[in-house]
mmCIF file of the N, C-alpha and C atoms, coordinates in Angstrom:
data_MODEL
# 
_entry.id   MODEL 
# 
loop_
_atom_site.group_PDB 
_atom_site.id 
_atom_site.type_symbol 
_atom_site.label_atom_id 
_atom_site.label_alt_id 
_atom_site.label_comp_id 
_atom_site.label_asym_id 
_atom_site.label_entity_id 
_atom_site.label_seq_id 
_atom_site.pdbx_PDB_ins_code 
_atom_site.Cartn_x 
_atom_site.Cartn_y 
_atom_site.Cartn_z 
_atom_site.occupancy 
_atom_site.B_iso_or_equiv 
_atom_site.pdbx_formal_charge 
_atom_site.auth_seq_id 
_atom_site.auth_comp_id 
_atom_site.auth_asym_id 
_atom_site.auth_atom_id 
_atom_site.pdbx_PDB_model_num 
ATOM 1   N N  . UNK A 1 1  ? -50.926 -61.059 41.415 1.00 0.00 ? 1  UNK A N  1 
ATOM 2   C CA . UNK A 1 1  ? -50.374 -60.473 42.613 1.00 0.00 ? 1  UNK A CA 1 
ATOM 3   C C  . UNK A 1 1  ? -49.026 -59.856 42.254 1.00 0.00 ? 1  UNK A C  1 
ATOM 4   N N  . UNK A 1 2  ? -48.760 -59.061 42.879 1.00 0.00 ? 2  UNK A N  1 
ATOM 5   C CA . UNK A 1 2  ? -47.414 -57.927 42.185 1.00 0.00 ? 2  UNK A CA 1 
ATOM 6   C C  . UNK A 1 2  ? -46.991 -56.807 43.640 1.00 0.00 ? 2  UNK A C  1 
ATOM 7   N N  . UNK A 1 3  ? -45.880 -56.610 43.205 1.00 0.00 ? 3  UNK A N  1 
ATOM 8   C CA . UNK A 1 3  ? -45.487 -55.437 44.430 1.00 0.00 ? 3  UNK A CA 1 
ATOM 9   C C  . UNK A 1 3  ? -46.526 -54.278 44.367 1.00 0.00 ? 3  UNK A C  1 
ATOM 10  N N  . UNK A 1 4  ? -46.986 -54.088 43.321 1.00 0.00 ? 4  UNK A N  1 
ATOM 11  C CA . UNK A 1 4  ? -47.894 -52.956 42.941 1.00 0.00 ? 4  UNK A CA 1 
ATOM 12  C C  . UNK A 1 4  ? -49.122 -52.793 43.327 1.00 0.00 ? 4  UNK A C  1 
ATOM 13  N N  . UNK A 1 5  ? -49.062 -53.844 44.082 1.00 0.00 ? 5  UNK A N  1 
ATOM 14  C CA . UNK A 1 5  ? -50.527 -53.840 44.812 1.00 0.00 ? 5  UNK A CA 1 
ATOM 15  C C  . UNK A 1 5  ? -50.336 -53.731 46.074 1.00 0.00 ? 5  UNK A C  1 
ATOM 16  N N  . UNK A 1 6  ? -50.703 -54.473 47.437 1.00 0.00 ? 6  UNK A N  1 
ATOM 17  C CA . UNK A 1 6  ? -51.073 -53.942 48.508 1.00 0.00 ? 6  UNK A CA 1 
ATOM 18  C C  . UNK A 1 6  ? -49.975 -54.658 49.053 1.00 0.00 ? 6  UNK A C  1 
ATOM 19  N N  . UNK A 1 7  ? -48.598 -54.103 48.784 1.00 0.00 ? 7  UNK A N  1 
ATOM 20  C CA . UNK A 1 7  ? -47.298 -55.392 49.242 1.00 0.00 ? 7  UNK A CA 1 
ATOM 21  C C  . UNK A 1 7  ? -46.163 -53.993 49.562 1.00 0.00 ? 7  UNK A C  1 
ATOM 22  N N  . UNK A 1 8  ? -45.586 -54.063 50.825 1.00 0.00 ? 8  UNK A N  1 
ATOM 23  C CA . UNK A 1 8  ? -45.082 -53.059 51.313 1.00 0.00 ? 8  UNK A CA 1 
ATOM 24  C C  . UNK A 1 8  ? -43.476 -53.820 51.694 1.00 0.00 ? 8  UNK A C  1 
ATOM 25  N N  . UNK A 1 9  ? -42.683 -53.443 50.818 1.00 0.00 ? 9  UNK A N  1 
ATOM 26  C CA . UNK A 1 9  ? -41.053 -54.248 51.274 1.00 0.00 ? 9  UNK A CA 1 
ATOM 27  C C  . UNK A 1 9  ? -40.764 -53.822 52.572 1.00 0.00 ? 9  UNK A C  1 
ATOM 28  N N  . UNK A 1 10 ? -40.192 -54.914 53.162 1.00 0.00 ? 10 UNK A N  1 
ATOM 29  C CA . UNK A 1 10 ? -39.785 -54.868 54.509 1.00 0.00 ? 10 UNK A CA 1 
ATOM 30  C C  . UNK A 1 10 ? -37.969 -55.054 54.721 1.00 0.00 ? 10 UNK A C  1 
ATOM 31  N N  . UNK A 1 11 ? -38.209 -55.863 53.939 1.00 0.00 ? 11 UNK A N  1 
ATOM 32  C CA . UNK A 1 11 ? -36.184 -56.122 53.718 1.00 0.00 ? 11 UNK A CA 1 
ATOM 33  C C  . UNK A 1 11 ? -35.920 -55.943 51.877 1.00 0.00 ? 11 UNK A C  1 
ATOM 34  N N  . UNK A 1 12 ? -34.872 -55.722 51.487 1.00 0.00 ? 12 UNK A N  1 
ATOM 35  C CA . UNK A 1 12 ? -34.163 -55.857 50.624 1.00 0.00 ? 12 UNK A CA 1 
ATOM 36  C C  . UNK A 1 12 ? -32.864 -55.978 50.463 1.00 0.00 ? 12 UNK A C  1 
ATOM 37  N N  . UNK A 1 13 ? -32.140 -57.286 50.187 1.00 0.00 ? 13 UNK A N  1 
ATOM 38  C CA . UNK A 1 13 ? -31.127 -57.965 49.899 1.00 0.00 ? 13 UNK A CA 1 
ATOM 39  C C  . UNK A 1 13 ? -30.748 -57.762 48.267 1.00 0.00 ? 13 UNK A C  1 
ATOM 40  N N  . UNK A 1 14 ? -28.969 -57.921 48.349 1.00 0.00 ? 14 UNK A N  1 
ATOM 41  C CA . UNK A 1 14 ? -28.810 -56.863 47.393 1.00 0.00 ? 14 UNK A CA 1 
ATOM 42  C C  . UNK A 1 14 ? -27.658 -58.381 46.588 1.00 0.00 ? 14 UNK A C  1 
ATOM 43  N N  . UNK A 1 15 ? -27.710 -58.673 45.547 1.00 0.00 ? 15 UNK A N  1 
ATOM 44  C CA . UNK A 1 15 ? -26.076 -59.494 45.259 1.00 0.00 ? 15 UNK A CA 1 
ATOM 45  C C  . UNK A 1 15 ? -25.132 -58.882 44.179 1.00 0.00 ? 15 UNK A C  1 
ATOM 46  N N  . UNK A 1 16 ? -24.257 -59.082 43.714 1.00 0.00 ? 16 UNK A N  1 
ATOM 47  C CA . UNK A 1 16 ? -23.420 -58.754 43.087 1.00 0.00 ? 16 UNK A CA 1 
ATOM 48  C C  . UNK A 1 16 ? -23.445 -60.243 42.238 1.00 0.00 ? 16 UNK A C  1 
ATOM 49  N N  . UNK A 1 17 ? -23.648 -60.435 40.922 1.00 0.00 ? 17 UNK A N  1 
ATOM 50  C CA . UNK A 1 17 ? -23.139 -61.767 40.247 1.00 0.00 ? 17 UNK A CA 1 
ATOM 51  C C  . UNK A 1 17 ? -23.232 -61.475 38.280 1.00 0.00 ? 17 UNK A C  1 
ATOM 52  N N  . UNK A 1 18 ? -23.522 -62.688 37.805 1.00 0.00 ? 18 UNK A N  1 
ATOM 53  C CA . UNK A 1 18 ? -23.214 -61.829 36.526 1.00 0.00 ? 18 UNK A CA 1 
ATOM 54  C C  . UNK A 1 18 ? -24.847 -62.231 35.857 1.00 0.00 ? 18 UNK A C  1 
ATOM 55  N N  . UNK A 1 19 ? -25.114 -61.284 34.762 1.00 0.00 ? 19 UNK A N  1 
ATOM 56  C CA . UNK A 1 19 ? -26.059 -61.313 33.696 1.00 0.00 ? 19 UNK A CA 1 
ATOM 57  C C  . UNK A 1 19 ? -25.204 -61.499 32.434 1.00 0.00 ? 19 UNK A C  1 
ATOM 58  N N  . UNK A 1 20 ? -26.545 -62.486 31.614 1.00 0.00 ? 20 UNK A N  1 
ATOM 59  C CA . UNK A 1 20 ? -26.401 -62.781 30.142 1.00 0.00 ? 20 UNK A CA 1 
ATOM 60  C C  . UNK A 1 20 ? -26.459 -61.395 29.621 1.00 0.00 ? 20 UNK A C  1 
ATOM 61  N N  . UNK A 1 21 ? -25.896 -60.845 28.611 1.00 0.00 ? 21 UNK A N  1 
ATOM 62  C CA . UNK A 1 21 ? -26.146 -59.922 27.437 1.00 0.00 ? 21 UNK A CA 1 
ATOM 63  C C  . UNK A 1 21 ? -26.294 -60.525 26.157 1.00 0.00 ? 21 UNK A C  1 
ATOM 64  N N  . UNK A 1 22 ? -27.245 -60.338 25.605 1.00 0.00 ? 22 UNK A N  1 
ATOM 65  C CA . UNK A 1 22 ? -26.984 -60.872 24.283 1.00 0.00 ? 22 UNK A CA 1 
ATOM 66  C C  . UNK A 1 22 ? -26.578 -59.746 23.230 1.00 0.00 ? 22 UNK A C  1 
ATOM 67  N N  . UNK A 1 23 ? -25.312 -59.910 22.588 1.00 0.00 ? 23 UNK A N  1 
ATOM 68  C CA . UNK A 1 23 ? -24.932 -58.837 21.818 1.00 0.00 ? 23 UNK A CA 1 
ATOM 69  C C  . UNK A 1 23 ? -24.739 -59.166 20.526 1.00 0.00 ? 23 UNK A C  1 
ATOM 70  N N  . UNK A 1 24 ? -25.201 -59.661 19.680 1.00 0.00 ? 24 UNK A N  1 
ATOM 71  C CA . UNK A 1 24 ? -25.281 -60.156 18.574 1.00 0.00 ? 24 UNK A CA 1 
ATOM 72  C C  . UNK A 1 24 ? -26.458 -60.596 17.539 1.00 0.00 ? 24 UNK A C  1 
ATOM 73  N N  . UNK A 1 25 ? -26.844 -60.728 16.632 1.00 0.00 ? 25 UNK A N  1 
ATOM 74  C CA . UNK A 1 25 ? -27.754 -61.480 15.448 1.00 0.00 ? 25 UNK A CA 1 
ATOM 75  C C  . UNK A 1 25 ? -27.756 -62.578 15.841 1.00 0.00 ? 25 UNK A C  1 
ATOM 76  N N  . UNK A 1 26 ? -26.224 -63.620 15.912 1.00 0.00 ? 26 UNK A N  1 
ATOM 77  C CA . UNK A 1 26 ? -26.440 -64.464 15.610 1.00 0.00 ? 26 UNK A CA 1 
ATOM 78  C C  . UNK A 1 26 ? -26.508 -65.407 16.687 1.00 0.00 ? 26 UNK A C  1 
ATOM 79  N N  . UNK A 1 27 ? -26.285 -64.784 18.196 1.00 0.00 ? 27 UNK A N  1 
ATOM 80  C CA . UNK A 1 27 ? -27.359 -64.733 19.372 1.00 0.00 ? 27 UNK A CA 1 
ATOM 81  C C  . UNK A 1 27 ? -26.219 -65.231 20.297 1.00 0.00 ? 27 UNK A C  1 
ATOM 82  N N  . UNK A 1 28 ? -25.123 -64.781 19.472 1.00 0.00 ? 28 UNK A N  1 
ATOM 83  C CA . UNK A 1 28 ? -23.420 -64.256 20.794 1.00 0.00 ? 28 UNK A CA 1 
ATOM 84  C C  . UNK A 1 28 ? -23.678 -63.939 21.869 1.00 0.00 ? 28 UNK A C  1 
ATOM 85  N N  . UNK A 1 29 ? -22.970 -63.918 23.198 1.00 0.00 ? 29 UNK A N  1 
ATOM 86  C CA . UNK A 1 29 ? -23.566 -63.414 24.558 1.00 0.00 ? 29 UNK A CA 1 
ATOM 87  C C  . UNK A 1 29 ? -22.464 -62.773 25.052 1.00 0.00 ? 29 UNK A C  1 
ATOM 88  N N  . UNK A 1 30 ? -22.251 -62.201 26.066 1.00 0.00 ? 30 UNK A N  1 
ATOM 89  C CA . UNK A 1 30 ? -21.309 -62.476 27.089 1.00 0.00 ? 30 UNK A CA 1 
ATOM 90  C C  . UNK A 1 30 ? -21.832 -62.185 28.550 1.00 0.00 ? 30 UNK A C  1 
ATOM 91  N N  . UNK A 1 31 ? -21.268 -62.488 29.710 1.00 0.00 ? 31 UNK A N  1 
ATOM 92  C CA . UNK A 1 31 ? -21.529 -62.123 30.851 1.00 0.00 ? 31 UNK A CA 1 
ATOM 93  C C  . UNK A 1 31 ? -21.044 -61.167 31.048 1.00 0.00 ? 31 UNK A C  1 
ATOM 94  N N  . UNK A 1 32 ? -21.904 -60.242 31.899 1.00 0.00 ? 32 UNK A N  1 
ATOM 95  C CA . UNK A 1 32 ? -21.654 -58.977 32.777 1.00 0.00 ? 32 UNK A CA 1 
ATOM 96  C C  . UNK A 1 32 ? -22.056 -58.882 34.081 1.00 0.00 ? 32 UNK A C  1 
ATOM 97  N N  . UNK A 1 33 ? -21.163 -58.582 34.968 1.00 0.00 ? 33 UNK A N  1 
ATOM 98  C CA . UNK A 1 33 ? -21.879 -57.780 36.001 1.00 0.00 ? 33 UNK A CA 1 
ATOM 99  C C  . UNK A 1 33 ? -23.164 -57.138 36.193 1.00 0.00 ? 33 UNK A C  1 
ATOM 100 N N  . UNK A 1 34 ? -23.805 -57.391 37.415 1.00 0.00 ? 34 UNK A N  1 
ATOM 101 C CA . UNK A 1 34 ? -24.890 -57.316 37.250 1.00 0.00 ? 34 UNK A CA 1 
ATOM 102 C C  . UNK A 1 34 ? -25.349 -57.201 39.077 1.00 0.00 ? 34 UNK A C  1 
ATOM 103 N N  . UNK A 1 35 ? -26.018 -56.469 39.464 1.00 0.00 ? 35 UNK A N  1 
ATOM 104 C CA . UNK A 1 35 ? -26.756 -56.325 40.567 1.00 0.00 ? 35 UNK A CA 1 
ATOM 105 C C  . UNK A 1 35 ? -28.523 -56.768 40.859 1.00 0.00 ? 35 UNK A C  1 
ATOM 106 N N  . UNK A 1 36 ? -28.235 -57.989 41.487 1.00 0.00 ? 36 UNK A N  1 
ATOM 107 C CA . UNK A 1 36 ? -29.925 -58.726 41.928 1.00 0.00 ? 36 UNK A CA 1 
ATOM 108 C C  . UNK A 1 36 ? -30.214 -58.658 42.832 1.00 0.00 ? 36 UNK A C  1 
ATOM 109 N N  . UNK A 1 37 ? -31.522 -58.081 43.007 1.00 0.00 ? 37 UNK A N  1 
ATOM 110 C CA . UNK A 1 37 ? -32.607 -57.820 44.292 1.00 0.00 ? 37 UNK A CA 1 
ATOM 111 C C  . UNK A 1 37 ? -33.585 -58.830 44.551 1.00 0.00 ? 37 UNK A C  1 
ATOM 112 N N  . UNK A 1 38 ? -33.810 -58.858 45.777 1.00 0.00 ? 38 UNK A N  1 
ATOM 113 C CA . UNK A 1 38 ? -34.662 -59.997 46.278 1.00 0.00 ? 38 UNK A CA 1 
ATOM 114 C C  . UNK A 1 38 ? -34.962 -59.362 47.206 1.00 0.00 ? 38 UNK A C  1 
ATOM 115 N N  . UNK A 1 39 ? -36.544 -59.066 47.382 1.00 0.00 ? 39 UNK A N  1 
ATOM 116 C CA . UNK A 1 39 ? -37.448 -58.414 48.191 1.00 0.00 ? 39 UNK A CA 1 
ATOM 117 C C  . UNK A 1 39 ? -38.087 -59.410 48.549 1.00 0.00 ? 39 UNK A C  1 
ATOM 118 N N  . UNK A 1 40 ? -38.287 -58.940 50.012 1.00 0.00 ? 40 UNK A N  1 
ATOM 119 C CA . UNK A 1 40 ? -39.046 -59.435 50.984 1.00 0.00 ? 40 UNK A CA 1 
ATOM 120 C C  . UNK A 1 40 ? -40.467 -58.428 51.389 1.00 0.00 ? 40 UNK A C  1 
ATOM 121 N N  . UNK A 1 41 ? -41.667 -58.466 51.398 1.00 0.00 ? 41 UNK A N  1 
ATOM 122 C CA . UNK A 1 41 ? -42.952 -57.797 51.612 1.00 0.00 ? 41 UNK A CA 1 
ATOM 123 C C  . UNK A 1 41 ? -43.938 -58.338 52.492 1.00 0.00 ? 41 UNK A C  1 
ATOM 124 N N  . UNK A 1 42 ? -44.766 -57.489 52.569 1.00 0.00 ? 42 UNK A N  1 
ATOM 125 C CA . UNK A 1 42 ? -46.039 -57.990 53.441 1.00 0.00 ? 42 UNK A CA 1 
ATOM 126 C C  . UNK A 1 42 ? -46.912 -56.931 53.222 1.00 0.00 ? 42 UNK A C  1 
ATOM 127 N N  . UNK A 1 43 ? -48.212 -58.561 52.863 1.00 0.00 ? 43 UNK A N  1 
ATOM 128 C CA . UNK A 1 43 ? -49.750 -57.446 52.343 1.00 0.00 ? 43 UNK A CA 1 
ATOM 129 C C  . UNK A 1 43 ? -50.005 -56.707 53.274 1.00 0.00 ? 43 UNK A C  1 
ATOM 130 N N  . UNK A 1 44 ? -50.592 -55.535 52.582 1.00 0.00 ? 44 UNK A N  1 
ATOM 131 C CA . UNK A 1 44 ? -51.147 -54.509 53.992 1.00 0.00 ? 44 UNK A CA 1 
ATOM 132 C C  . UNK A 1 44 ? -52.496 -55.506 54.416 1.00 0.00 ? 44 UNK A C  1 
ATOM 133 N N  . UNK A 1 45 ? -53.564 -55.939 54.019 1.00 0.00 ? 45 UNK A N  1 
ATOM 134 C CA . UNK A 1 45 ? -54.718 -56.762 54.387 1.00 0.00 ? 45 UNK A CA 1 
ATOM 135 C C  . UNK A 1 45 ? -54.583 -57.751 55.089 1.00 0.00 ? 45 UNK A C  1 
ATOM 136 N N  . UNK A 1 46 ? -53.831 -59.101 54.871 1.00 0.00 ? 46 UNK A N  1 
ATOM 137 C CA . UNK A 1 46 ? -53.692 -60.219 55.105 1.00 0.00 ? 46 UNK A CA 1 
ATOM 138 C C  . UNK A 1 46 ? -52.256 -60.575 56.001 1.00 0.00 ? 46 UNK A C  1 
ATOM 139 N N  . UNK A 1 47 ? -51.397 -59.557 55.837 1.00 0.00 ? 47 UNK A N  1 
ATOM 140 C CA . UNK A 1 47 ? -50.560 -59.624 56.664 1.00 0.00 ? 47 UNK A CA 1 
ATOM 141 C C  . UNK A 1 47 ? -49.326 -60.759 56.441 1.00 0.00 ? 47 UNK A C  1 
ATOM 142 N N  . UNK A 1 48 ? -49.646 -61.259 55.048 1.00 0.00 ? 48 UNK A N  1 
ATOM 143 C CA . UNK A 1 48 ? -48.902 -62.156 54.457 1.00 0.00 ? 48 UNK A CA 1 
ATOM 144 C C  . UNK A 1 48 ? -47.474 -62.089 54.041 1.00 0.00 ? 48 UNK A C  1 
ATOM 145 N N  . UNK A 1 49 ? -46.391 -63.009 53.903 1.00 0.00 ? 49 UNK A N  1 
ATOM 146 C CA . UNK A 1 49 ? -44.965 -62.333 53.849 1.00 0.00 ? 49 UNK A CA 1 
ATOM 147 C C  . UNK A 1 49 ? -44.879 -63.005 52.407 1.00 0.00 ? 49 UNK A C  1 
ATOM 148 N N  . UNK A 1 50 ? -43.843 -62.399 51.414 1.00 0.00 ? 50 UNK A N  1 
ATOM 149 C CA . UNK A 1 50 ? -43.718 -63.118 50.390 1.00 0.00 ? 50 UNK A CA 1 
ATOM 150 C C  . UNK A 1 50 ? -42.115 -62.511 49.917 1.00 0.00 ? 50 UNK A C  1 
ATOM 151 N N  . UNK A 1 51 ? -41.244 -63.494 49.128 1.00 0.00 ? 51 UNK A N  1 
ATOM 152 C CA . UNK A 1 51 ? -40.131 -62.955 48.720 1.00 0.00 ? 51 UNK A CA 1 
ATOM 153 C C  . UNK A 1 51 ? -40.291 -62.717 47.500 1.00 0.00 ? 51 UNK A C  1 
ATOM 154 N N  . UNK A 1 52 ? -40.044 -61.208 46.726 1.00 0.00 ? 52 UNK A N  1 
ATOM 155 C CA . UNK A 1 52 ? -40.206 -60.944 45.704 1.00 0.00 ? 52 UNK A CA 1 
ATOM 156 C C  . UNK A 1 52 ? -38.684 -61.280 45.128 1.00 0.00 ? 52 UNK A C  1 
ATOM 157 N N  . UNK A 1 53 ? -38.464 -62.087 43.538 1.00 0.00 ? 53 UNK A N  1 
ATOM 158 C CA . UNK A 1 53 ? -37.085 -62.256 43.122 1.00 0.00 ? 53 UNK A CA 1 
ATOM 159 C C  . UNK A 1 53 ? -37.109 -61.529 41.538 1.00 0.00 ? 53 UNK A C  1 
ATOM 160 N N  . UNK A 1 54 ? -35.539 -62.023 40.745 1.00 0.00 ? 54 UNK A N  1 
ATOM 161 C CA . UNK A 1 54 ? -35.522 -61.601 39.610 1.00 0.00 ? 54 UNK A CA 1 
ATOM 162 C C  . UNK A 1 54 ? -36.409 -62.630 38.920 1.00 0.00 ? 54 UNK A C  1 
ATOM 163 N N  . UNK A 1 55 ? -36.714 -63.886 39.082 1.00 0.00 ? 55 UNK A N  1 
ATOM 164 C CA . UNK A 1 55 ? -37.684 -64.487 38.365 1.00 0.00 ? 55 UNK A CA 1 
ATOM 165 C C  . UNK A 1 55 ? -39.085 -63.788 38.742 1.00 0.00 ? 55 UNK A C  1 
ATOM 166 N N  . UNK A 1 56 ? -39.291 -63.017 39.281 1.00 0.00 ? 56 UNK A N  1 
ATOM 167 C CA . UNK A 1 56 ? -40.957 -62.463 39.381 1.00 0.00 ? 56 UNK A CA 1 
ATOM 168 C C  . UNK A 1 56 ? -40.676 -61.385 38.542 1.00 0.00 ? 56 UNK A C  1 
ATOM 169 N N  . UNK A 1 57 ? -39.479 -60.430 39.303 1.00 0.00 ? 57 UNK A N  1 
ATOM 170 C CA . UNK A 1 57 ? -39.399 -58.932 38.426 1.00 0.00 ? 57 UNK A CA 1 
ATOM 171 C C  . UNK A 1 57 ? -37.856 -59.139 37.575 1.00 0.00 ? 57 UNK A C  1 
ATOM 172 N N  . UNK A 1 58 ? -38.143 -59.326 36.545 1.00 0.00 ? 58 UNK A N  1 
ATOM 173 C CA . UNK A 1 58 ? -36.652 -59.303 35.835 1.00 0.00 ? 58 UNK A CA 1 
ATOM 174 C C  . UNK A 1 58 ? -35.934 -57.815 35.466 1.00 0.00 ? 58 UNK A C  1 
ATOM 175 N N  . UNK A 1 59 ? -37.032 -56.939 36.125 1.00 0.00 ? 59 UNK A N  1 
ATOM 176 C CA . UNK A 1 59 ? -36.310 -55.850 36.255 1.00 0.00 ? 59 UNK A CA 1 
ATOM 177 C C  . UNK A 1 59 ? -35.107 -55.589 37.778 1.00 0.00 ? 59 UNK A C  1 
ATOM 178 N N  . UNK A 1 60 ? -35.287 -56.227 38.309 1.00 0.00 ? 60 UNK A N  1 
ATOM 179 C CA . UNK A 1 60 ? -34.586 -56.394 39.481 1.00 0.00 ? 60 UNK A CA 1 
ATOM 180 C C  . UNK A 1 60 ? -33.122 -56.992 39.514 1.00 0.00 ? 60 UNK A C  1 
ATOM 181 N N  . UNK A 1 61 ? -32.883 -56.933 38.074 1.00 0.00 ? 61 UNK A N  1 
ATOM 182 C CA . UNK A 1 61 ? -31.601 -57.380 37.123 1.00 0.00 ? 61 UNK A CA 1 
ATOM 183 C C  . UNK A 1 61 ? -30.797 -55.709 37.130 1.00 0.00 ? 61 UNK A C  1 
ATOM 184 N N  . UNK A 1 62 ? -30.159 -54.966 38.007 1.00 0.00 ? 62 UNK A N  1 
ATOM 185 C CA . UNK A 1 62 ? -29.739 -53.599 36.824 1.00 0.00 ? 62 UNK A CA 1 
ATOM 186 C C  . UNK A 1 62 ? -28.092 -54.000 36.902 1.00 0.00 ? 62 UNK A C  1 
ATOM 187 N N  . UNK A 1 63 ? -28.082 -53.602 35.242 1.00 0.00 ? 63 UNK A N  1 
ATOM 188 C CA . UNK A 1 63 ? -27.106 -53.872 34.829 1.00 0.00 ? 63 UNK A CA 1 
ATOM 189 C C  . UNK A 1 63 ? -26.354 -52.355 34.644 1.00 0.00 ? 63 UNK A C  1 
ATOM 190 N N  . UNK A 1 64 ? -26.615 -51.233 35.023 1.00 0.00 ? 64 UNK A N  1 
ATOM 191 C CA . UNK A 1 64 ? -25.901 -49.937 35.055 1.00 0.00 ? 64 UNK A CA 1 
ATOM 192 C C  . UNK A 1 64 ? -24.432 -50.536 35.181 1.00 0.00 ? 64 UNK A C  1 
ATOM 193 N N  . UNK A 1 65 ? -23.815 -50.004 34.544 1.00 0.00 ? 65 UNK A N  1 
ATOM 194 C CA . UNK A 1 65 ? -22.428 -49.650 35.380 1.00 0.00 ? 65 UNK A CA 1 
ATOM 195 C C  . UNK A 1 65 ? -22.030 -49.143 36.815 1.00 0.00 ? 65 UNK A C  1 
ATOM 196 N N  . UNK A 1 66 ? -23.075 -47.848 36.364 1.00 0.00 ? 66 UNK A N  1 
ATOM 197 C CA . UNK A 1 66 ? -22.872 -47.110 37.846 1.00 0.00 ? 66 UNK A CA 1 
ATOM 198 C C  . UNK A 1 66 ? -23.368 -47.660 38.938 1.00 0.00 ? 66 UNK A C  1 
ATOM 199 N N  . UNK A 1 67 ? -24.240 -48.271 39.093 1.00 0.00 ? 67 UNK A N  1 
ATOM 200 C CA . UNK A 1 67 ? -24.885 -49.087 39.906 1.00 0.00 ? 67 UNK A CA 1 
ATOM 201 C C  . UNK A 1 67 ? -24.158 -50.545 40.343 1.00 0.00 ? 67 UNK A C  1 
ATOM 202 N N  . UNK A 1 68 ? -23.513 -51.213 39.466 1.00 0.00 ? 68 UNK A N  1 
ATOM 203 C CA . UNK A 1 68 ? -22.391 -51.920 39.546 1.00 0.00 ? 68 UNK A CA 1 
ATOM 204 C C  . UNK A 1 68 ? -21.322 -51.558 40.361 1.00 0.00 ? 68 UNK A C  1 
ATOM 205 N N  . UNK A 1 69 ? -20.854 -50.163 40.070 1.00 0.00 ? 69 UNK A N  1 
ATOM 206 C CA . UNK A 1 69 ? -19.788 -49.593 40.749 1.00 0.00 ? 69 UNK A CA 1 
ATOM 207 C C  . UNK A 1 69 ? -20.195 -48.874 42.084 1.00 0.00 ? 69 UNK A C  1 
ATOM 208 N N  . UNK A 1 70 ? -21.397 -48.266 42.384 1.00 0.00 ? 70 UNK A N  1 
ATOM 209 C CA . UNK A 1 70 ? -21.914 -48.419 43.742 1.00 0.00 ? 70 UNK A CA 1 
ATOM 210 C C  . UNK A 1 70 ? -21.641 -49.254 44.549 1.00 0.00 ? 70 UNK A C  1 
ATOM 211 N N  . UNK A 1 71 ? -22.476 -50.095 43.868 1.00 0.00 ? 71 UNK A N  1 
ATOM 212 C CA . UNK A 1 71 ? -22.266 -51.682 45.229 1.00 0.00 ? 71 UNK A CA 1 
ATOM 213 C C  . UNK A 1 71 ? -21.283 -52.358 45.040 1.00 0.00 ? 71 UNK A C  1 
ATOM 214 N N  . UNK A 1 72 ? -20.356 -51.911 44.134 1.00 0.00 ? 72 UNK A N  1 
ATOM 215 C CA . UNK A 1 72 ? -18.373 -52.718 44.722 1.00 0.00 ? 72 UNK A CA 1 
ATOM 216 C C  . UNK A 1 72 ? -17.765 -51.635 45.687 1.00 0.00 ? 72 UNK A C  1 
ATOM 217 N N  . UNK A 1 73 ? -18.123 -50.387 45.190 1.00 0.00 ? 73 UNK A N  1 
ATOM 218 C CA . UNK A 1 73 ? -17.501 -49.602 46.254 1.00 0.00 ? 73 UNK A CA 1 
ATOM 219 C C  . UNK A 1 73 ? -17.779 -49.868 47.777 1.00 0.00 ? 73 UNK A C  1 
ATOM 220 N N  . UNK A 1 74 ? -19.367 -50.054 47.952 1.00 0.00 ? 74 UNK A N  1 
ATOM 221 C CA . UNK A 1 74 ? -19.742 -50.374 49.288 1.00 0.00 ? 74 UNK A CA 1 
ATOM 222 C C  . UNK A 1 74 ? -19.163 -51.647 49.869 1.00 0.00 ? 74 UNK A C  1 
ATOM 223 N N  . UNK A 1 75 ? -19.266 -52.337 48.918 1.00 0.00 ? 75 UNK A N  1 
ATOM 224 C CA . UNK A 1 75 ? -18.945 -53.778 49.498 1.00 0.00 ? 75 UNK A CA 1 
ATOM 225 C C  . UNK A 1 75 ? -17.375 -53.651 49.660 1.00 0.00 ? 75 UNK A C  1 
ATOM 226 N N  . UNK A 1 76 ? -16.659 -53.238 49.102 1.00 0.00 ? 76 UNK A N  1 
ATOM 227 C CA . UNK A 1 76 ? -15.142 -53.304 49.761 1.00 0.00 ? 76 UNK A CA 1 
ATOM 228 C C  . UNK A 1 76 ? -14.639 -54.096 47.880 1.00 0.00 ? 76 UNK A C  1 
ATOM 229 N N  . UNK A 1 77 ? -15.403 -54.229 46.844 1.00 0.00 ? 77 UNK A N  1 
ATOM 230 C CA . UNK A 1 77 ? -15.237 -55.468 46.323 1.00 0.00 ? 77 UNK A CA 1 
ATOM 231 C C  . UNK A 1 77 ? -13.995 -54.575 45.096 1.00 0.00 ? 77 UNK A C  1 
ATOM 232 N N  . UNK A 1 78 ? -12.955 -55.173 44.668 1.00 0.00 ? 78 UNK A N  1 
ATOM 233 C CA . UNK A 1 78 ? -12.630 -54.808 43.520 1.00 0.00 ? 78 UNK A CA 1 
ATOM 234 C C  . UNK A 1 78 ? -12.888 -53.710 42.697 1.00 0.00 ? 78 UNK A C  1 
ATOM 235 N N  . UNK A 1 79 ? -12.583 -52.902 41.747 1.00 0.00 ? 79 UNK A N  1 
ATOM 236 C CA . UNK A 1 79 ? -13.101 -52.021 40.667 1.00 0.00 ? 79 UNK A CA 1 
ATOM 237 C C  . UNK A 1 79 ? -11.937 -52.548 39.532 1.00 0.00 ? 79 UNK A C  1 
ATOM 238 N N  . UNK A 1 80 ? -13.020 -52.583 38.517 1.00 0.00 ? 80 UNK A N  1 
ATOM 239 C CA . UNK A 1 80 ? -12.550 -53.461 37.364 1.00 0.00 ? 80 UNK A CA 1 
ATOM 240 C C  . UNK A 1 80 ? -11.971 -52.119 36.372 1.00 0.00 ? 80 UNK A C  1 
# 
């Protein structure tokens, strides 16, 4: 089962918090900023509700900058 099928978002909630990067060989990290989505859907058939997260789609992780700096601008939040 997947958004890609018969699942139509109804809400989407947006956060601001940080992601792992791993930048190294020897498996160094640091945190970054990071924008997470959490969708909310419903099957077109069954009429079923389900919350889609970054543990389903770990693409729902974007780590853009610009996209970062979108949603601080909106939010009122800081610019680093």
């Amino acid at each position: 089962m997947g958004l890609g099928e018969d699942w139509q978002a109804v809400q989407v909630w947006a956060r601001l918090g940080k992601d792992v990067l791993t930048l190294a060989e020897d498996g160094a990290y640091t945190m970054i900023d990071a924008v997470s989505l959490t969708v909310e859907a419903v099957h077109a058939e069954t009429k079923g509700r389900r919350i889609f997260t970054v543990y389903d789609y770990p693409e729902f992780i974007i780590t853009d900058p610009g996209a970062v700096a979108f949603f601080k601008y909106f939010t009122k939040q800081n610019h680093e």
